[in-house]
C-alpha positions in Angstrom: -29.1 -2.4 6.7 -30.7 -2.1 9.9 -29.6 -4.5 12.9 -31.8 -4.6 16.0 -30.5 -5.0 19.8 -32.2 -5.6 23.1 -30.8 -3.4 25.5 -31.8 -2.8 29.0 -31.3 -0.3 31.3 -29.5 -0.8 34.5 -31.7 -2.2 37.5 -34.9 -2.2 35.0 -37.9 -4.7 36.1 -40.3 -6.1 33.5 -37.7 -7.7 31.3 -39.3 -10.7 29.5 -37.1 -13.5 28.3 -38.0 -15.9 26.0 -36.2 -19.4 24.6 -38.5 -21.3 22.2 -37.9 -25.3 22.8 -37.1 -26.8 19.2 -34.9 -29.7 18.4 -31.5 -27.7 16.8 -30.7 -30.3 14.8 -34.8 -31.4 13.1 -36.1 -27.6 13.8 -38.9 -29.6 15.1 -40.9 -28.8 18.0 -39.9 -30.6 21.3 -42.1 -33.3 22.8 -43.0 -31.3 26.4 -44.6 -34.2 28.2 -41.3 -35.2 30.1 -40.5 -31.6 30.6 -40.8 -31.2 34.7 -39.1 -28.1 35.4 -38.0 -25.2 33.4 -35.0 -22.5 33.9 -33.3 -19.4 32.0 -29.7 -19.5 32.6 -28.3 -15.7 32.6 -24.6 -14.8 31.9 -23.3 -11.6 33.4 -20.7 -9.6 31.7 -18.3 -10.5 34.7 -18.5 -14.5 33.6 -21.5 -15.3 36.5 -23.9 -17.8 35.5 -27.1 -17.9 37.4 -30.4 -19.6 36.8 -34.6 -18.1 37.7 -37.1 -20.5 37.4 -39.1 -19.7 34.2 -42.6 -20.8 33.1 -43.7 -22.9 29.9 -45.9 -21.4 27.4 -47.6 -22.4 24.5 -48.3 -19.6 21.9 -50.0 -19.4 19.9 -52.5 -21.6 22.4 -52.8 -24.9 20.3 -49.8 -24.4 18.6 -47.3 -26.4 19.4 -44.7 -24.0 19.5 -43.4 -24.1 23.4 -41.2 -21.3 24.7 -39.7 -21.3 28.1 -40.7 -18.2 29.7 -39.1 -15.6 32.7 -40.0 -12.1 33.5 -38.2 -10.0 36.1 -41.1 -9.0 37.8 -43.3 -9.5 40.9 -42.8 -11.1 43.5 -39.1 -10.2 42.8 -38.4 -6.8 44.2 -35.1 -6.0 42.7 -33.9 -6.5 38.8 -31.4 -9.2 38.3 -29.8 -6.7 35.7 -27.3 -5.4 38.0 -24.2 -5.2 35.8 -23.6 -2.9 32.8 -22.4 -5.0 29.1 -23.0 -7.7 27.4 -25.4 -10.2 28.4 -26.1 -13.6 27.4 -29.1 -16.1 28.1 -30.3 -19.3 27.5 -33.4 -21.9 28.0 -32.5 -24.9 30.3 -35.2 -27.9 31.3 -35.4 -30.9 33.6 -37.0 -34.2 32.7 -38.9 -36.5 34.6 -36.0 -38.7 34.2 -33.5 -36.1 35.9 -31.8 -35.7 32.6 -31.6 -32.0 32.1 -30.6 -30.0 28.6 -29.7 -26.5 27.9 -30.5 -24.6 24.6 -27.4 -24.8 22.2 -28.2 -21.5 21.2 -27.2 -17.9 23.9 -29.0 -14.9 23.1 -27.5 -11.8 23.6 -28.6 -8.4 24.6 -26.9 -5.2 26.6 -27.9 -3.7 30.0 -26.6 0.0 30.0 
Protein backbone atom coordinates (compact mmCIF):
# COMPACT_ATOMS: atom_id res chain seq x y z
CA UNK A 1 0.00 0.00 0.00
CA UNK A 2 1.17 3.23 -0.70
CA UNK A 3 -0.07 6.38 1.47
CA UNK A 4 0.63 9.84 0.16
CA UNK A 5 1.42 13.08 2.46
CA UNK A 6 1.79 16.79 1.77
CA UNK A 7 4.72 17.91 3.37
CA UNK A 8 6.26 21.27 3.27
CA UNK A 9 9.39 22.52 3.96
CA UNK A 10 10.01 25.10 6.57
CA UNK A 11 9.48 28.82 5.44
CA UNK A 12 8.46 27.49 1.74
CA UNK A 13 6.25 30.09 -0.40
CA UNK A 14 3.93 28.75 -3.14
CA UNK A 15 1.90 26.42 -1.00
CA UNK A 16 -1.62 26.05 -2.59
CA UNK A 17 -4.49 25.11 -0.28
CA UNK A 18 -7.53 23.96 -1.40
CA UNK A 19 -11.15 23.08 0.52
CA UNK A 20 -13.86 22.05 -2.07
CA UNK A 21 -17.37 23.55 -0.71
CA UNK A 22 -19.86 20.45 -0.63
CA UNK A 23 -22.71 19.83 1.70
CA UNK A 24 -21.02 16.85 4.24
CA UNK A 25 -24.15 15.47 4.86
CA UNK A 26 -25.92 15.39 0.72
CA UNK A 27 -22.23 15.42 -0.89
CA UNK A 28 -23.96 17.98 -2.94
CA UNK A 29 -22.36 21.02 -4.26
CA UNK A 30 -23.01 24.23 -2.12
CA UNK A 31 -25.28 26.99 -3.42
CA UNK A 32 -22.34 29.95 -3.64
CA UNK A 33 -24.68 32.85 -4.27
CA UNK A 34 -24.82 33.92 -0.53
CA UNK A 35 -21.19 33.23 -0.20
CA UNK A 36 -19.59 36.92 0.51
CA UNK A 37 -16.29 36.22 1.91
CA UNK A 38 -14.10 33.30 1.91
CA UNK A 39 -11.15 32.06 4.51
CA UNK A 40 -8.66 29.05 5.22
CA UNK A 41 -8.33 28.51 8.82
CA UNK A 42 -4.60 27.07 9.53
CA UNK A 43 -3.74 25.18 12.72
CA UNK A 44 -0.10 25.21 13.81
CA UNK A 45 1.44 22.34 15.63
CA UNK A 46 1.68 24.68 18.76
CA UNK A 47 -2.47 24.86 18.92
CA UNK A 48 -2.54 28.54 16.98
CA UNK A 49 -5.37 29.06 14.83
CA UNK A 50 -5.15 31.78 12.24
CA UNK A 51 -7.14 32.61 9.24
CA UNK A 52 -5.79 34.23 5.22
CA UNK A 53 -8.29 35.33 3.08
CA UNK A 54 -8.68 32.83 0.22
CA UNK A 55 -10.30 33.12 -3.15
CA UNK A 56 -13.38 31.14 -4.75
CA UNK A 57 -12.83 29.07 -7.75
CA UNK A 58 -14.80 27.10 -9.97
CA UNK A 59 -13.03 24.18 -11.67
CA UNK A 60 -13.52 22.84 -13.87
CA UNK A 61 -15.04 26.39 -15.32
CA UNK A 62 -18.79 25.50 -15.55
CA UNK A 63 -18.67 22.92 -13.22
CA UNK A 64 -20.11 23.44 -10.32
CA UNK A 65 -17.62 22.16 -8.18
CA UNK A 66 -16.48 25.37 -5.98
CA UNK A 67 -13.28 25.16 -3.97
CA UNK A 68 -12.07 27.86 -1.63
CA UNK A 69 -8.72 28.73 -2.63
CA UNK A 70 -5.29 30.34 -0.80
CA UNK A 71 -1.78 30.31 -1.98
CA UNK A 72 1.20 31.66 0.08
CA UNK A 73 2.47 33.73 -2.43
CA UNK A 74 2.78 37.35 -3.66
CA UNK A 75 2.11 40.04 -2.19
CA UNK A 76 3.02 38.11 0.98
CA UNK A 77 6.66 38.17 1.52
CA UNK A 78 7.21 35.72 4.11
CA UNK A 79 5.65 31.91 4.36
CA UNK A 80 3.10 31.39 7.00
CA UNK A 81 4.79 27.87 7.51
CA UNK A 82 6.91 28.95 10.31
CA UNK A 83 6.69 25.93 12.68
CA UNK A 84 7.89 22.36 12.08
CA UNK A 85 4.89 19.19 12.63
CA UNK A 86 1.76 18.57 12.03
CA UNK A 87 -0.42 20.91 10.36
CA UNK A 88 -4.08 21.10 9.99
CA UNK A 89 -6.45 23.30 7.62
CA UNK A 90 -9.76 24.03 6.87
CA UNK A 91 -12.27 26.04 4.45
CA UNK A 92 -14.37 28.75 6.38
CA UNK A 93 -17.05 31.20 4.53
CA UNK A 94 -19.24 34.28 5.37
CA UNK A 95 -22.70 34.82 4.09
CA UNK A 96 -24.49 37.68 3.12
CA UNK A 97 -26.50 37.16 6.17
CA UNK A 98 -23.31 37.20 8.56
CA UNK A 99 -23.85 33.63 9.25
CA UNK A 100 -20.42 32.09 8.77
CA UNK A 101 -19.57 28.06 8.51
CA UNK A 102 -16.37 26.12 8.68
CA UNK A 103 -15.70 22.86 6.70
CA UNK A 104 -16.32 19.78 9.13
CA UNK A 105 -13.57 18.25 7.56
CA UNK A 106 -9.31 19.39 8.71
CA UNK A 107 -6.77 18.39 6.31
CA UNK A 108 -3.56 17.55 7.40
CA UNK A 109 -0.17 17.84 6.01
CA UNK A 110 3.59 18.35 7.71
CA UNK A 111 6.00 21.29 7.40
CA UNK A 112 9.65 19.87 8.05
Amino acid sequence: MCIMATVFALDHLGGKFQVKLVDCVTEVNIDISDVVEQFIVFYKPDGTRFEKTATLIEEPPSSGNFFITYTNTSPETESILDLIGNWQYAGKVKLTTNDEFQTSERFVFWVS
